[in-house]
KOLROBA-344672 format. One record per residue: residue in one letter; x, y, z of N, C-alpha, C in turn; residue number from 1. Coordinates in steps of 0.05 Angstrom, whole numbers. Layout:
 residuo  neast nnorth    nup caeast canorth   caup  ceast cnorth    cup num
       A      X      Y      Z      X       Y      Z      X      Y      Z NUM
...
This chain:
 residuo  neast nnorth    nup caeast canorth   caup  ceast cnorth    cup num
       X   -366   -176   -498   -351    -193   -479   -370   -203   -458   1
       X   -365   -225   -453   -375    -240   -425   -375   -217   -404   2
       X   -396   -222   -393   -387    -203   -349   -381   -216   -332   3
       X   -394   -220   -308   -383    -235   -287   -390   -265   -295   4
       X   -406   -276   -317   -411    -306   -309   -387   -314   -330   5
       X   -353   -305   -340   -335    -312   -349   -333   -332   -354   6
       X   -329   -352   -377   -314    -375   -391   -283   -374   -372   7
       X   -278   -396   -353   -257    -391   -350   -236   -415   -372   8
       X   -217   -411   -376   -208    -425   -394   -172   -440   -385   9
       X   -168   -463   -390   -153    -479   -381   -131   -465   -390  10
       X   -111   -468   -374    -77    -454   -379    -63   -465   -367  11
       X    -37   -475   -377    -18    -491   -376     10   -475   -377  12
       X     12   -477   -351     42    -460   -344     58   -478   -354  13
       X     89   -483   -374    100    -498   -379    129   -482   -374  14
       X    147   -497   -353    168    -485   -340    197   -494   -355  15
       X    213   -478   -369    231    -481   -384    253   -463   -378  16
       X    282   -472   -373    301    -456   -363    318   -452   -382  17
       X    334   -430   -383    362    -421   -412    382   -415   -390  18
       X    407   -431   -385    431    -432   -378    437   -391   -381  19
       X    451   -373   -366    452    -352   -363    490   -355   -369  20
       X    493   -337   -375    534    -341   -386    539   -354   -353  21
       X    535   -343   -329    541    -343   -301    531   -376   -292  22
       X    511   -379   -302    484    -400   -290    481   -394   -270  23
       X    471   -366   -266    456    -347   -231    432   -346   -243  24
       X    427   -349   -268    400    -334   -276    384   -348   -295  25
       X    358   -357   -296    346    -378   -309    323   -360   -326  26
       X    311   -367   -358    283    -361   -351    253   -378   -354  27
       X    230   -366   -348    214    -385   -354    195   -384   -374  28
       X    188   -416   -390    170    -404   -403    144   -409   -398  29
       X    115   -388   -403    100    -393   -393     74   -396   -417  30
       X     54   -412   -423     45    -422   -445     12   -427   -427  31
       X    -15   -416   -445    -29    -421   -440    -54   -416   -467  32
       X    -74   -432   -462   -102    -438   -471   -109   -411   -488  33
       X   -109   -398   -509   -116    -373   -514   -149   -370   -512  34
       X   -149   -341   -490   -189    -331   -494   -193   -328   -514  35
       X   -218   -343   -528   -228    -333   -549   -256   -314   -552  36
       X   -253   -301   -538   -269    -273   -538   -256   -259   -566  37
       X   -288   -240   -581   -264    -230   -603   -252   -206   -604  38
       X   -248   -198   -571   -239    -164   -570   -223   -167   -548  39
       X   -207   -192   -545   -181    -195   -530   -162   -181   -543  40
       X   -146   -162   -532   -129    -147   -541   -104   -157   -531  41
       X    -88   -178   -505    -66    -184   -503    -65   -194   -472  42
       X    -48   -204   -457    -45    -213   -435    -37   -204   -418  43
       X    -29   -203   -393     -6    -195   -373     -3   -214   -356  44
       X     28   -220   -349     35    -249   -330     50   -230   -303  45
       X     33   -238   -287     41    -219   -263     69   -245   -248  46
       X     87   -239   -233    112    -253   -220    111   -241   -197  47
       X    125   -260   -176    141    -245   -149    145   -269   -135  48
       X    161   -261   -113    178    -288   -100    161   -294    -75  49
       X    140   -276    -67    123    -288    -47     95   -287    -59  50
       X     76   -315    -52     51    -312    -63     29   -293    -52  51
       X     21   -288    -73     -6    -265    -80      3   -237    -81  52
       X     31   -239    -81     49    -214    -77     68   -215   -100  53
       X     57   -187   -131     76    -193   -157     79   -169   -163  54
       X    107   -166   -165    117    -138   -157    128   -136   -183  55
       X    121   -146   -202    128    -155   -234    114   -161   -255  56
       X    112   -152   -280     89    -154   -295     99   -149   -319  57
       X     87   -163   -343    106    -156   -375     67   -162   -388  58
       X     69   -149   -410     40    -146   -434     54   -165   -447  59
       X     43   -186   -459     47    -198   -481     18   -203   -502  60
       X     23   -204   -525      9    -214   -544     -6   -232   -552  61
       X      7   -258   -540    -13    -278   -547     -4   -290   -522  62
       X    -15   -315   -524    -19    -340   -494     14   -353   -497  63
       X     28   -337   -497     53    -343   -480     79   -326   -483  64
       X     89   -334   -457    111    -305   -446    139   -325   -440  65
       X    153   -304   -438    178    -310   -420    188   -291   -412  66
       X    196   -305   -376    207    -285   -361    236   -286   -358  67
       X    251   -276   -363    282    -276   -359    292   -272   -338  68
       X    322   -269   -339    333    -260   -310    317   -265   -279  69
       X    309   -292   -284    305    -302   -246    328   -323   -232  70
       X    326   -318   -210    357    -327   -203    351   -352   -188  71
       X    374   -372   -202    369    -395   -193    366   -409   -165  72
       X    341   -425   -154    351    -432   -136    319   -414   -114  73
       X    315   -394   -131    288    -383   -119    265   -389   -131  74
       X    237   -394   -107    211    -393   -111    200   -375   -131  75
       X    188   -374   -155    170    -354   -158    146   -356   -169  76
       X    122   -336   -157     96    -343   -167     82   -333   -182  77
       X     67   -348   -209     66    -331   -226     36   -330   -231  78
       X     23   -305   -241    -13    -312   -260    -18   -295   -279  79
       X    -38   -299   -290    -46    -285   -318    -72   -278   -322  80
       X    -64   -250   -326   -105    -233   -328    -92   -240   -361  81
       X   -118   -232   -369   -133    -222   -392   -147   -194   -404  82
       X   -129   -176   -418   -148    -150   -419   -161   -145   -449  83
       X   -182   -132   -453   -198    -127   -477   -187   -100   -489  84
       X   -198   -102   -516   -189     -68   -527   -189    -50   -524  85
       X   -221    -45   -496   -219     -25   -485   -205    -25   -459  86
       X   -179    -37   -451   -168     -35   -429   -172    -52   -400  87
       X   -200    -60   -400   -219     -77   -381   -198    -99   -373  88
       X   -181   -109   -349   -170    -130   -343   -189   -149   -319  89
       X   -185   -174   -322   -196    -194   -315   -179   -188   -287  90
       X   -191   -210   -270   -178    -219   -242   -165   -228   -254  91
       X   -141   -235   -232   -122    -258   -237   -126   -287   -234  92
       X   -112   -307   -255   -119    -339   -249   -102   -343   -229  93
       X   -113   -375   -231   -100    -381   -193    -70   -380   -209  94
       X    -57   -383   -186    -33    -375   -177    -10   -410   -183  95
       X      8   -405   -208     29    -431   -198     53   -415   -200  96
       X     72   -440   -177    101    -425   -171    120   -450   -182  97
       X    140   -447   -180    163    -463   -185    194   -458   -177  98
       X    209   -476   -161    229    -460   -160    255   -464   -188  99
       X    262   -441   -184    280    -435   -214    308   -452   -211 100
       X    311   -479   -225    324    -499   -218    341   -512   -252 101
       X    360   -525   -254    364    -539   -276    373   -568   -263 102
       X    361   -585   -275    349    -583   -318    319   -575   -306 103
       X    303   -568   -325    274    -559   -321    268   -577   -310 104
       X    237   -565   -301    216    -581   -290    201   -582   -312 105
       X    199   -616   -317    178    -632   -335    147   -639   -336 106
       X    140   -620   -313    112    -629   -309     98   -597   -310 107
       X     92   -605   -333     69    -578   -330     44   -576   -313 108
       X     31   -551   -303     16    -541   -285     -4   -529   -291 109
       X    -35   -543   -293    -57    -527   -299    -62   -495   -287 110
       X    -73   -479   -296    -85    -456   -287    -97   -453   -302 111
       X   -126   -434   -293   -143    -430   -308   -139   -387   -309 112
       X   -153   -380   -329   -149    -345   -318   -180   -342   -335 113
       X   -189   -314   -327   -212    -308   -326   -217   -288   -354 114
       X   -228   -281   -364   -246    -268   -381   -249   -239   -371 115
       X   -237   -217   -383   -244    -189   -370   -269   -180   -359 116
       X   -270   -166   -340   -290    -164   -326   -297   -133   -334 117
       X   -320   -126   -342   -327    -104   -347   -340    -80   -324 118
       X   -340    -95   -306   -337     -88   -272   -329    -92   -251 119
       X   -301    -86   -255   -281    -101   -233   -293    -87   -206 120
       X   -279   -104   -200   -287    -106   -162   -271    -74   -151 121
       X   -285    -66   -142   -271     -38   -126   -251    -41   -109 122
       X   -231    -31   -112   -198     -31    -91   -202     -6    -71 123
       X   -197    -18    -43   -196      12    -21   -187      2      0 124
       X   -186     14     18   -170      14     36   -182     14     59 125
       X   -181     -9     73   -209     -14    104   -195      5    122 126
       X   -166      5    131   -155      26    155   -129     28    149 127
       X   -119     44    158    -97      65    157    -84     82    177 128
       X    -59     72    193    -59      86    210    -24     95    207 129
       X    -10    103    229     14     117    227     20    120    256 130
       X     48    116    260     64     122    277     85    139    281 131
       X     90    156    289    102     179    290    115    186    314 132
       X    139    205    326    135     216    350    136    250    350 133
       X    106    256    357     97     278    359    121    296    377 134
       X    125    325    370    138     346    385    116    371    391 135
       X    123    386    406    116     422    409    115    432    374 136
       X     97    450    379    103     474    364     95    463    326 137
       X    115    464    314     97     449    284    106    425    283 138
       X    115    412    296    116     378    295    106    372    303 139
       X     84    366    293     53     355    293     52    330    271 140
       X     40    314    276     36     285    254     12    299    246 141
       X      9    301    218      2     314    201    -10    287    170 142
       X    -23    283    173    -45     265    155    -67    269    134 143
       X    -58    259    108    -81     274     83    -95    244     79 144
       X   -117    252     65   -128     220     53   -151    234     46 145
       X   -156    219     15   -170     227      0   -190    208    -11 146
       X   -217    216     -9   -242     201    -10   -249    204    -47 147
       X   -251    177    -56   -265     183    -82   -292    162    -90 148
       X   -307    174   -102   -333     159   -112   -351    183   -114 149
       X   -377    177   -115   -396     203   -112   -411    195    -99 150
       X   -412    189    -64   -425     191    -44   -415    198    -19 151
       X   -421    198     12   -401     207     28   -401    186     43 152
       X   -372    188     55   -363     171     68   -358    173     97 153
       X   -370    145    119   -377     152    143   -339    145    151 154
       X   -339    161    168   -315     143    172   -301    152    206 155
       X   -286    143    224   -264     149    248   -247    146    240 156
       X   -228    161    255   -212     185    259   -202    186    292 157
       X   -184    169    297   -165     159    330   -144    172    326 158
       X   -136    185    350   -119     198    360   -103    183    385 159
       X    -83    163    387    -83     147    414    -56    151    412 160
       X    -49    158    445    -22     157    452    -17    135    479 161
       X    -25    143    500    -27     132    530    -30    104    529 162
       X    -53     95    515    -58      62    510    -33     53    494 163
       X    -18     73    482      4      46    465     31     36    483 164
       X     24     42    508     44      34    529     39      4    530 165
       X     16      3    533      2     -27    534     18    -47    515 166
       X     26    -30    492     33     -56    470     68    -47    471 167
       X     75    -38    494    106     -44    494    125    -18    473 168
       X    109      2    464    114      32    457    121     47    476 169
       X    146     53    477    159      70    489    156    101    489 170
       X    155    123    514    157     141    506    123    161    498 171
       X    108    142    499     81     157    490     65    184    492 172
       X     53    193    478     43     223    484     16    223    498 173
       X     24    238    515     11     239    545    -19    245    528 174
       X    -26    270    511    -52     272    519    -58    291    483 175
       X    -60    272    474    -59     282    438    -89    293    436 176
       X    -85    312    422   -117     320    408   -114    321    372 177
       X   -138    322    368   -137     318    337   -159    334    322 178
       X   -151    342    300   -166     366    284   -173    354    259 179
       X   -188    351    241   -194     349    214   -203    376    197 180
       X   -189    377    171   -189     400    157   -200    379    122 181
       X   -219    407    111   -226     396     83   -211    412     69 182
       X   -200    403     42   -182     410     27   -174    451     22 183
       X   -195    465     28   -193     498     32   -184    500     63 184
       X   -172    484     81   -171     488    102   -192    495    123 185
       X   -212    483    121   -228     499    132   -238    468    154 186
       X   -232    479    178   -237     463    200   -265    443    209 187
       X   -261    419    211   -281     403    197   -292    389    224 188
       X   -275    382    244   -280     374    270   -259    376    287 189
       X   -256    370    310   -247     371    324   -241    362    353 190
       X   -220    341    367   -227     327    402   -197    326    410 191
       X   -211    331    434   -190     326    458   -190    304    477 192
       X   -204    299    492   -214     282    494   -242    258    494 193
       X   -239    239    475   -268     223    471   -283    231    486 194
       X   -286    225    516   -303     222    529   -325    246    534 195
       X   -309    263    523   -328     296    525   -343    289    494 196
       X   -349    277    482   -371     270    462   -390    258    476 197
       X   -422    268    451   -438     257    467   -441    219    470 198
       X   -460    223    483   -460     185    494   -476    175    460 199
       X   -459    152    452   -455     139    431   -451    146    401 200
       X   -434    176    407   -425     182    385   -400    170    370 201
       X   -381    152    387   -363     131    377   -381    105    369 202
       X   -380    102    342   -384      74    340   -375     47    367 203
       X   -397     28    372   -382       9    383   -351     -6    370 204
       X   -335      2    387   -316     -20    387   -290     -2    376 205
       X   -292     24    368   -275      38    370   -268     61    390 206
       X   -275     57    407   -273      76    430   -248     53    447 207
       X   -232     91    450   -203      92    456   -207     75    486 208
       X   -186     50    494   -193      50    518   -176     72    545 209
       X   -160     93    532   -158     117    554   -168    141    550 210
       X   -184    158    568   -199     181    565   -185    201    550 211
       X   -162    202    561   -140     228    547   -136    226    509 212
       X   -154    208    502   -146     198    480   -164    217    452 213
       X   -161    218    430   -184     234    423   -199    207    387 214
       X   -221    225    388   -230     212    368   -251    235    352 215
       X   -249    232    325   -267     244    300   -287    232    290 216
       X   -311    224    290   -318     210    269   -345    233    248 217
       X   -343    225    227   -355     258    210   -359    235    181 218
       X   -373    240    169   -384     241    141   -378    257    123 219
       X   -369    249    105   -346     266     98   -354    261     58 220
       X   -354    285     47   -362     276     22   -339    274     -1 221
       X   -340    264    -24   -306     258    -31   -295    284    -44 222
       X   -266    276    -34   -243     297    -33   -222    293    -14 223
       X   -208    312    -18   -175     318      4   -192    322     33 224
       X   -178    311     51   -181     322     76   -152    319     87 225
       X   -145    333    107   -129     327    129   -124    326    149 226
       X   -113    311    164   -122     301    201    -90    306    215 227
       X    -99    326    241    -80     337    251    -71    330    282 228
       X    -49    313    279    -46     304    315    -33    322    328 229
       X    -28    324    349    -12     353    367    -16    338    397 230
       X      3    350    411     -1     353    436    -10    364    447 231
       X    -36    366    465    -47     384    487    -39    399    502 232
       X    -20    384    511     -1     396    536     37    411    532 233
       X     29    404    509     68     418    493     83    400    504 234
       X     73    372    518    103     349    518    103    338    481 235
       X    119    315    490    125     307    464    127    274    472 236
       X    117    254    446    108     229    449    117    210    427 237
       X    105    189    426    102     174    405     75    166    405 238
       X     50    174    375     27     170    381     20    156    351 239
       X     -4    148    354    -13     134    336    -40    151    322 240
       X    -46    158    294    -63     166    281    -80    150    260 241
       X   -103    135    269   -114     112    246   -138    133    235 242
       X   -148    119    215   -168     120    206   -182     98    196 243
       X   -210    103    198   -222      72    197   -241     79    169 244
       X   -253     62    150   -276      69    138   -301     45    138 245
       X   -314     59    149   -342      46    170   -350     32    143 246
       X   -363     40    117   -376      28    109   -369     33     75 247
       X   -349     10     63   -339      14     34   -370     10     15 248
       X   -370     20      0   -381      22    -27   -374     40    -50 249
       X   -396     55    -47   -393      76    -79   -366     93    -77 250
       X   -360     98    -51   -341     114    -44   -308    100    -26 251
       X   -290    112    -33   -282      95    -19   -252    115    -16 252
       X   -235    105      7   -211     114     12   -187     97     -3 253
       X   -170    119    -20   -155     107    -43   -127    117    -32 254
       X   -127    135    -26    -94     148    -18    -88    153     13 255
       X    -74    156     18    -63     166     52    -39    171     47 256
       X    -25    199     63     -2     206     76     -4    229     97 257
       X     24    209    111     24     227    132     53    230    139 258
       X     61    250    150     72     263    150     81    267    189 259
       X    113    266    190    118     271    218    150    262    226 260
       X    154    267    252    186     269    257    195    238    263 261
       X    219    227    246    219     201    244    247    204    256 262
       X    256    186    275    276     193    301    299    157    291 263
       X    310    153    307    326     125    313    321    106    330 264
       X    334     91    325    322      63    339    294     57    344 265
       X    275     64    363    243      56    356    231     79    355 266
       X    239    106    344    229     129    337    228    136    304 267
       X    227    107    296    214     114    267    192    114    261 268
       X    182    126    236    153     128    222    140     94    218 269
       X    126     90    218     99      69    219     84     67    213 270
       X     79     60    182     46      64    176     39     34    166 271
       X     19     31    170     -1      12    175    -25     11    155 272
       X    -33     -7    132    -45      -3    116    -76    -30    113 273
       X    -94    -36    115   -112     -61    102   -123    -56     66 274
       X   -115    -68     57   -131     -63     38   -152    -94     29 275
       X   -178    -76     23   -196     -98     27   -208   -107      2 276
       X   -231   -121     -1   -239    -135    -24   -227   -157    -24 277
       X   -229   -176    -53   -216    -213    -59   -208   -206    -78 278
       X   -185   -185    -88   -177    -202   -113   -148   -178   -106 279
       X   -128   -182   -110    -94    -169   -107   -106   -146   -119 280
       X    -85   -121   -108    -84     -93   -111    -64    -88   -114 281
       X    -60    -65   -134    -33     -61   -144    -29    -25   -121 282
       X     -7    -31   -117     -5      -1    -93     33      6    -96 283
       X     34     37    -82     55      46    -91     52     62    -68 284
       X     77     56    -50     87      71    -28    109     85    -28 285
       X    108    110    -20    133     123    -15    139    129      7 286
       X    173    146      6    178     147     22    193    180     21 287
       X    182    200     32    191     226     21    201    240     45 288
       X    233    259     39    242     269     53    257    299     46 289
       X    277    293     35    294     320     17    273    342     -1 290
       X    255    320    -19    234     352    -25    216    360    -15 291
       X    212    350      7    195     360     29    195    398     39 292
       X    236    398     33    246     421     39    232    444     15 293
       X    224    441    -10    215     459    -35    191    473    -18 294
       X    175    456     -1    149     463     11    161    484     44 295
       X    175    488     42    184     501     62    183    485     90 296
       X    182    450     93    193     441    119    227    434    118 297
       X    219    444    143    254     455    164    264    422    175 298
       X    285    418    162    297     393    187    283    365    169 299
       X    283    361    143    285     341    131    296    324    135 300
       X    278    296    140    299     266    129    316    272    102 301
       X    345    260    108    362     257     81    362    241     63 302
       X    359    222     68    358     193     55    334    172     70 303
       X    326    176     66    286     156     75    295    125     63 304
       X    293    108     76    297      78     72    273     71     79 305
       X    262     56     56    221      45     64    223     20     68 306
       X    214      7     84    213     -26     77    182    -26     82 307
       X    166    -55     62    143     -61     66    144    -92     79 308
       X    125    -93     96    123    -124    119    101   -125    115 309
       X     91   -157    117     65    -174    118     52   -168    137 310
       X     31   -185    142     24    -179    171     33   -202    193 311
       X     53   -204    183     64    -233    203     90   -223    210 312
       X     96   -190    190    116    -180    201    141   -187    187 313
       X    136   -205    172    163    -213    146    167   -188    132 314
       X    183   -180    122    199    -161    103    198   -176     77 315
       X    177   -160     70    174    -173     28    188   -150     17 316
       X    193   -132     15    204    -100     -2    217    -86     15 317
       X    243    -76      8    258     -64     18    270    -41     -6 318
       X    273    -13     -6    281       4    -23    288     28     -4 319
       X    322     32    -19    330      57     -5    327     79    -24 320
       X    342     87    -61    335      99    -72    320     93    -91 321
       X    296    105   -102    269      92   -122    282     78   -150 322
       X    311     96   -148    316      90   -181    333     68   -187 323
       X    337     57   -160    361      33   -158    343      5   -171 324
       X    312      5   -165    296     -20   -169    269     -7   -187 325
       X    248    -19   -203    228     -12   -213    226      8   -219 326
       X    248     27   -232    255      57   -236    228     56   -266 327
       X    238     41   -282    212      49   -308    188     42   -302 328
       X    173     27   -275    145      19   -265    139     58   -249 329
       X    160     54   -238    149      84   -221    153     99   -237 330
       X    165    105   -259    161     129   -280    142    131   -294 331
       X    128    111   -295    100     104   -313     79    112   -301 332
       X     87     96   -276     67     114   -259     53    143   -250 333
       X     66    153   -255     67     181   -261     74    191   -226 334
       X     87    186   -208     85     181   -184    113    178   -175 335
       X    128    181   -194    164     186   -183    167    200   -165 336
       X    179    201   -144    194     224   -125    216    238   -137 337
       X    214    274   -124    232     290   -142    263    277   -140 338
       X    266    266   -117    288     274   -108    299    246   -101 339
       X    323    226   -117    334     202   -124    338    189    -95 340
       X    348    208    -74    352     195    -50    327    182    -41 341
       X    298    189    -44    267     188    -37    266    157    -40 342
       X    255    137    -35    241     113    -33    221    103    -49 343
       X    214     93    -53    190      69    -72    183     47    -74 344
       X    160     34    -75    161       6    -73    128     22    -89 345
       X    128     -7   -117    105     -11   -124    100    -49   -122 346
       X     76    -56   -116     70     -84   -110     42    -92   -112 347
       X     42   -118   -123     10    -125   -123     10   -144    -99 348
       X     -7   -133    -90    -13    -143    -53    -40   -161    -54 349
       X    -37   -180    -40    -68    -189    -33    -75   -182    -10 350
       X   -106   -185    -17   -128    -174     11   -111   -178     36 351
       X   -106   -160     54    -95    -168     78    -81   -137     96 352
       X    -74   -144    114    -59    -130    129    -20   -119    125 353
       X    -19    -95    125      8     -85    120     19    -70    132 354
       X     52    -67    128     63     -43    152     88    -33    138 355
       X     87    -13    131    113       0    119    121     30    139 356
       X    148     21    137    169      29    164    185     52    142 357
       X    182     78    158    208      87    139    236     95    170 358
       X    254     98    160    277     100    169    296    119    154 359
       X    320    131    161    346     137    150    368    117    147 360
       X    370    120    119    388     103    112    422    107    130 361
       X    426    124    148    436     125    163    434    125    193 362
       X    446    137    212    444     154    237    422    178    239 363
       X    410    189    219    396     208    220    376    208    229 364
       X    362    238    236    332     242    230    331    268    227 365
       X    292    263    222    280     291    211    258    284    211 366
       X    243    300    183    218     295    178    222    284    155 367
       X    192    262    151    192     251    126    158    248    126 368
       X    151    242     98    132     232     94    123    205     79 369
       X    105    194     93    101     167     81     76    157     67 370
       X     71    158     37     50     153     26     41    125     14 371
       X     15    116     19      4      96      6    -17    108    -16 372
       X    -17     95    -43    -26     101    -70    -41     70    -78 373
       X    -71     79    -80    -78      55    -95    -79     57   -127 374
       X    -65     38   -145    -52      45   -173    -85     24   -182 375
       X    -94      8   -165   -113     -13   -186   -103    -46   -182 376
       X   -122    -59   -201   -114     -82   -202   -100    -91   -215 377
């Protein structure tokens, strides 16, 4: 097969609708240029109702598909990798949408799609952070994230409560310190406050702007770690726990969860995701609460409601129980939650900024946990 200098090859979305018994529901058909590489093994046409965002995907055989059941009257955008026999999938071609209308649309739509890449571009995650409100005693915001490649990775590690008054956060924790542990528990660093580090051990431009604030930064070789917020002083807050990774390559940060007491009205969980590189990432967030209790935490969320937002703050994904939506994508995944009340959202996201909120699907609270999973491209 070709590598990166790919034959890209002309494709012709051709949009065709079938009357539904109701007429709520249209589908399309989609028709393109077949690769003639001779170890193309089949296609995939990725969908979703906001672009660069396809939360939908079917294998087909040859250079053309159809998608069923889309409901009339909506946007949707569609593209098509290319994968080889040994599994190798291409980027995705550019991107055409249409809205789902009768009688069809008569004008078909070039796209081109790419040739599998036998070195796709690496998927990771630039920063990661979480919102929580910290208590006394073991309610502590509590944070894993796991480094993979075979080199180490430089990375910070913020602990900020006091400065999030600034951005209109209510309630903040006076004076957080923070711990890092490697997967045997075994204590990896440790601050209370930044400023007791020595002079220019914070990278420029991440230094907390309040003293009480704490910060980690460590080299860290790949594996489990976990990052521990607490209070100094035994009040209780709402604080923020990021993590940054200074410098992607061989290595890179693929997973995060964290873990902490998710309250009402603006005392919910917050996590905050970038994922970087140019070409869409496929990712799988949860939202965990009820089997939390198997591990012996006291005072579980009941029902965890996840929603995922842009960075403009729109609501693209919303899921209260996993098995209500994409129940056979998350079973495949190998990445189901035990427990049906638990949350899910899997999505192909483009390069950019994200924020997934968990909540109770009621009046409640407790503890929950909130994970991001990079699944690939």
């Amino acid at each position: 097969m070709n590598s990166r200098l790919a034959k890209f090859l002309a494709v012709a979305a051709l949009f065709s609708f079938a009357i539904s018994a109701l007429a709520a529901t249209s589908s399309v058909s989609l028709t393109w240029d077949p690769n003639t590489e001779s170890d193309i093994a089949g296609y995939k046409v990725y969908w979703g109702t906001s672009s660069g965002v396809y939360n939908q995907s079917k294998d087909v055989p040859q250079s053309t598909a159809s998608v069923p059941e889309l409901t009339v009257g909506v946007r949707y955008y569609f593209a098509v990798t290319a994968y080889n026999e040994a599994g190798l999938e291409s980027g995705y071609s550019e991107e055409v949408s249409t809205v789902v209308s009768l009688p069809p649309n008569p004008t078909p739509t070039p796209i081109p799609t790419a040739t599998p890449d036998p070195t796709p571009e690496p998927q990771y995650l630039l920063n990661i952070s979480t919102r929580v409100r910290v208590r006394g005693g073991d309610d502590v915001m509590i944070g894993g994230f796991i480094i993979d490649g075979d080199s180490n990775k430089d990375i910070v590690v913020r602990a900020l409560g006091p400065s999030l008054a600034k951005l209109g956060v209510p309630g903040v924790l006076a004076d957080p310190t923070l711990e890092v542990y490697d997967s045997t528990g075994k204590l990896i660093d440790q601050n209370d406050n930044w400023t007791t580090l020595p002079s220019g051990t914070v990278p420029a431009g991440f230094e907390p702007s309040n003293p009480a604030e704490a910060v980690v930064v460590a080299s860290l070789a790949p594996g489990s770690y976990t990052a521990v917020l607490r209070s100094a002083d035994g009040t209780q807050g709402n604080a923020l726990c990021e993590l940054y990774d200074l410098a992607p390559g061989n290595s890179t940060v693929r997973n995060i969860s964290t873990r902490g007491e998710v309250g009402t009205g603006d005392d919910v969980m917050i996590g905050g995701f970038i994922i970087g590189g140019t070409t869409p990432t496929k990712i799988m967030v949860r939202a965990i609460g009820p089997s939390l209790a198997a591990f012996g935490v006291s005072g579980v969320l009941s029902d965890p409601v996840l929603e995922l937002h842009d960075k403009d703050g729109s609501l693209i994904y919303q899921n209260d129980n996993w098995r209500a939506e994409q129940a056979q994508q998350i079973i495949d995944s190998t990445l189901a939650p035990s427990d049906e009340s638990e949350s899910a959202i899997i999505a192909t996201l483009a390069p950019g900024a994200y924020t997934a909120i968990v909540h109770d699907a009621g009046t409640a609270q407790g503890v929950a946990l909130v994970e991001v999973y990079m699944l690939g491209q």
